[in-house]
C-alpha positions as CSV (number, residue, x, y, z in Angstrom):
1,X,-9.5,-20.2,-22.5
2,X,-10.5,-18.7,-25.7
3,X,-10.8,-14.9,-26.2
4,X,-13.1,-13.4,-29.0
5,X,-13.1,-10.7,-30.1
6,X,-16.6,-10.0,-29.6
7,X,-15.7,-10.4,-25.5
8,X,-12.7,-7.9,-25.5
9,X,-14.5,-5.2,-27.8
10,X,-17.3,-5.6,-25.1
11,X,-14.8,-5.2,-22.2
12,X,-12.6,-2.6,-23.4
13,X,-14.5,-0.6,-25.6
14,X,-18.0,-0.6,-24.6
15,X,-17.3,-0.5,-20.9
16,X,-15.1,1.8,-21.1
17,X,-17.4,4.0,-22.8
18,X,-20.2,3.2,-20.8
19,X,-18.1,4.9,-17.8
20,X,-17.0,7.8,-20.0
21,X,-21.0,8.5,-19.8
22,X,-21.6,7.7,-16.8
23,X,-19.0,9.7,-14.6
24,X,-21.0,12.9,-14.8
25,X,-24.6,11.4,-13.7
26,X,-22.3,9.7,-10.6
27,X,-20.7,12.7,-10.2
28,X,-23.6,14.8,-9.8
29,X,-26.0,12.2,-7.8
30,X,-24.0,9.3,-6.2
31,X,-20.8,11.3,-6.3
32,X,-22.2,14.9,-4.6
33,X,-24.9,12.8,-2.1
34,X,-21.7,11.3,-0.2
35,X,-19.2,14.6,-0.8
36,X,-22.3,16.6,1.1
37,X,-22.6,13.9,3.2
38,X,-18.9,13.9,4.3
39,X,-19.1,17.8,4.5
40,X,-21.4,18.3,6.4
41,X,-20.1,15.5,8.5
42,X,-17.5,17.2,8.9
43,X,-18.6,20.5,10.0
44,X,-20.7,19.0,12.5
45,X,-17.5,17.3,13.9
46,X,-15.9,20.4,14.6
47,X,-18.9,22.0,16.4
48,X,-18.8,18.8,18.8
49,X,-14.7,19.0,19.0
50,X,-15.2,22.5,19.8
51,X,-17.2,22.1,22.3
52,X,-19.3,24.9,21.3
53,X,-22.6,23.9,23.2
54,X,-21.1,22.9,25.7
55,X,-19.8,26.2,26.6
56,X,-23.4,27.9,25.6
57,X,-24.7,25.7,27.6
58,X,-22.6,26.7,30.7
59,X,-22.2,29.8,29.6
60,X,-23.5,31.6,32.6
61,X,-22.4,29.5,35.4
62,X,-19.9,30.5,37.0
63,X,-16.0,28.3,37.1
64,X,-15.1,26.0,39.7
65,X,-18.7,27.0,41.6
66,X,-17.9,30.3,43.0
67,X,-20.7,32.3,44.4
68,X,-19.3,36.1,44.0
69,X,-19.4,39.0,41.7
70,X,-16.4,38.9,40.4
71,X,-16.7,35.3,39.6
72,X,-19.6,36.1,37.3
73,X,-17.7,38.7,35.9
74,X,-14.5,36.6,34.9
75,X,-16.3,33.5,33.8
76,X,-18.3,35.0,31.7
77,X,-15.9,37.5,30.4
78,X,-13.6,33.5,30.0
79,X,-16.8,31.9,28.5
80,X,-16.9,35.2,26.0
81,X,-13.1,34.8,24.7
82,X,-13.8,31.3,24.2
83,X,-16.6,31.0,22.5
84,X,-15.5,33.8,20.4
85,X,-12.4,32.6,19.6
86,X,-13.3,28.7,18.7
87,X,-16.8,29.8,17.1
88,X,-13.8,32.0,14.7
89,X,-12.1,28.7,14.4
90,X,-15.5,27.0,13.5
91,X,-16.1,29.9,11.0
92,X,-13.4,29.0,8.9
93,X,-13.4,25.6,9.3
94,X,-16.9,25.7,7.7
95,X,-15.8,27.9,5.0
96,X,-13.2,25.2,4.1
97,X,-15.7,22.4,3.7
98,X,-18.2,24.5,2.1
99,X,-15.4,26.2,-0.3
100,X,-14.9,22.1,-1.3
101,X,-18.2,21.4,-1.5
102,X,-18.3,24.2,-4.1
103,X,-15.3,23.3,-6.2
104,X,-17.0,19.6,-6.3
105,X,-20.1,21.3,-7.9
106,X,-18.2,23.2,-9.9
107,X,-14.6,21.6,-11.2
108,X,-16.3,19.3,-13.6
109,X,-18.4,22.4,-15.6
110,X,-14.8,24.2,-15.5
111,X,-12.9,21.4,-16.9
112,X,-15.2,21.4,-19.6
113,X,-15.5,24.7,-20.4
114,X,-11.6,25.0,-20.2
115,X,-11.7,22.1,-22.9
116,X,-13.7,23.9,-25.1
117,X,-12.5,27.6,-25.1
């Protein structure tokens, strides 16, 4: 095995500055495509653990098939609290993964800029 040093100023130098160059064009296509991806992956994820349409869905039927007034009243005054509270949970859930999404956009420009000033 003979080394050159033709091969390891390709490997180590060129390549290495290739990839130097590259990072931001992955970052912004490749890189932000799957981050979104995952995000919103996310987000829709919680919806579904949630159950959220489920309980719009059923939201005025009455629990455990009761046929009364005060059935209606309590399950949907029960459907109310939950929805409200878990759509509050949803809520911040999707501020989280839109909070990263930003700070994916926008870590690289502040690095930079941080470099420079």
């Amino acid at each position: 095995m003979s080394f050159s040093l033709n091969n390891i100023l390709k490997d180590f130098f060129l390549d290495s500055l290739w990839q130097v160059f590259y990072f931001p064009i992955w970052w912004y296509s490749w890189g932000l495509k799957k981050t979104a991806f995952f995000c919103f992956r996310k987000i829709r994820g919680s919806w579904q653990s949630l159950s959220l349409s489920i309980l719009l869905a059923n939201f005025f039927k009455p629990m455990y098939g009761q046929k009364g007034a005060s059935a209606y009243f309590l399950s949907i005054l029960t459907h109310l609290l939950q929805i409200s509270f878990r759509f509050f949970f949803f809520i911040l859930w999707l501020i989280f993964w839109l909070l990263i999404l930003i700070l994916w956009i926008i870590l690289p420009l502040f690095i930079i800029w941080q470099l420079l000033v």
